[in-house]
C-alpha positions as CSV (number, residue, x, y, z in Angstrom):
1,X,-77.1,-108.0,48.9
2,X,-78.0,-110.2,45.8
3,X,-81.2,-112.1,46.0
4,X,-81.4,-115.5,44.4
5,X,-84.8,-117.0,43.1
6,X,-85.2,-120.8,41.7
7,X,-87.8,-122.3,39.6
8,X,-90.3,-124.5,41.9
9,X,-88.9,-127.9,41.1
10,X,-85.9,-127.4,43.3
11,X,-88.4,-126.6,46.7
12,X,-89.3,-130.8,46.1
13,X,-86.1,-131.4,46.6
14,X,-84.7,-128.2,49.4
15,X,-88.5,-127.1,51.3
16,X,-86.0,-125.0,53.4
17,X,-85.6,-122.9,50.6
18,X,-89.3,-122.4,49.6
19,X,-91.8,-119.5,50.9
20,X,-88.5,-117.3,51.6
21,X,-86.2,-114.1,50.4
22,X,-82.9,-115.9,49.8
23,X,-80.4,-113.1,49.7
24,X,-77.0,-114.1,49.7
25,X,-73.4,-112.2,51.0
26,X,-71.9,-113.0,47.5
27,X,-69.8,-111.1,44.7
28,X,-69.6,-114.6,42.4
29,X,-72.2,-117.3,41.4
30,X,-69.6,-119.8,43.5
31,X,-69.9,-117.7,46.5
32,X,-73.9,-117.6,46.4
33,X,-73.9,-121.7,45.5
34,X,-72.1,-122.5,48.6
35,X,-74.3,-120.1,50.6
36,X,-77.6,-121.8,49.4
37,X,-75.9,-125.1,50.3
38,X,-75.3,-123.9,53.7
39,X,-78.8,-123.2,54.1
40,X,-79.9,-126.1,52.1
41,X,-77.0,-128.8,52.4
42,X,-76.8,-131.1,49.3
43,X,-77.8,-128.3,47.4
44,X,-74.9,-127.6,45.5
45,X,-74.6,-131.8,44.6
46,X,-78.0,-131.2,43.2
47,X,-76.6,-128.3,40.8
48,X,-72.9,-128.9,40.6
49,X,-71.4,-131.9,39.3
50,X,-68.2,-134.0,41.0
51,X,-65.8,-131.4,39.3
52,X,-67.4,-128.4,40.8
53,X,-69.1,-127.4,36.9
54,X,-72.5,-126.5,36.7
55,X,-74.7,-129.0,35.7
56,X,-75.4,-129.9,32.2
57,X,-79.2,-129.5,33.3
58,X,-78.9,-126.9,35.1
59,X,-78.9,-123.0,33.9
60,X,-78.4,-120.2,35.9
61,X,-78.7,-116.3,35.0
62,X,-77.6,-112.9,36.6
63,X,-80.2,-110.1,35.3
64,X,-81.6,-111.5,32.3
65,X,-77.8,-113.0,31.3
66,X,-76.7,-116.4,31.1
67,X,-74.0,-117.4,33.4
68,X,-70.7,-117.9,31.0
69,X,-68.5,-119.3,33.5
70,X,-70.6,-122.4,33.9
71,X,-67.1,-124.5,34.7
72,X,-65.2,-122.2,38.0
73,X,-68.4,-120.2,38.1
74,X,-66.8,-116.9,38.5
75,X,-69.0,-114.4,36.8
76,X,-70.0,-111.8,39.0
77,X,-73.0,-110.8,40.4
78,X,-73.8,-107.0,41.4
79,X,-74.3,-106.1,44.5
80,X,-78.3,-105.5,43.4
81,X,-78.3,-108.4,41.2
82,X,-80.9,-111.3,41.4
83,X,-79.7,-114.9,40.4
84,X,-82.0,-117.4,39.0
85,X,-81.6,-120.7,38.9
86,X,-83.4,-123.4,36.8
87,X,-83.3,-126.6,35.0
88,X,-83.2,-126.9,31.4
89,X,-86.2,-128.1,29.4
90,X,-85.3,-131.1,26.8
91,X,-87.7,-133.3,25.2
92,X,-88.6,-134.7,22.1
């Protein structure tokens, strides 16, 4: 089952999620959002805007690749595969 890890900033926000393996029954990066959220609910508000799009602040990778789907979020995640979630870094 895929495992998905997140950068620390999101345990302020979902504790429920922190100090655990978060493995998810998923084939697409939709499918492991909407798990997380049932774990978590409000979680995918947090990364998903009102159309259902990733956030613009918001990245998330399969193995070391960038998710390209970032609107229907239907790139696919292997059966091994780790997600990561994370927020982007912007600054001046």
């Amino acid at each position: 089952m895929p495992r998905v890890e997140m950068t620390q900033h999101l345990y302020r926000f979902f504790p429920q999620l922190k100090n655990r393996i978060i493995t998810v029954p998923a084939s697409s990066v939709a499918e492991a959002l909407l798990t997380i959220n049932n774990i978590a609910p409000g979680f995918t508000d947090y990364v998903l805007d009102e159309h259902g799009a990733l956030r613009k602040h918001v990245n998330i990778s399969i193995n070391n690749s960038i998710v390209v789907d970032k609107i229907h979020l239907s790139d696919r995640i292997p059966n091994d595969g780790t997600v990561y979630i994370f927020q982007s870094l912007s600054g001046g």
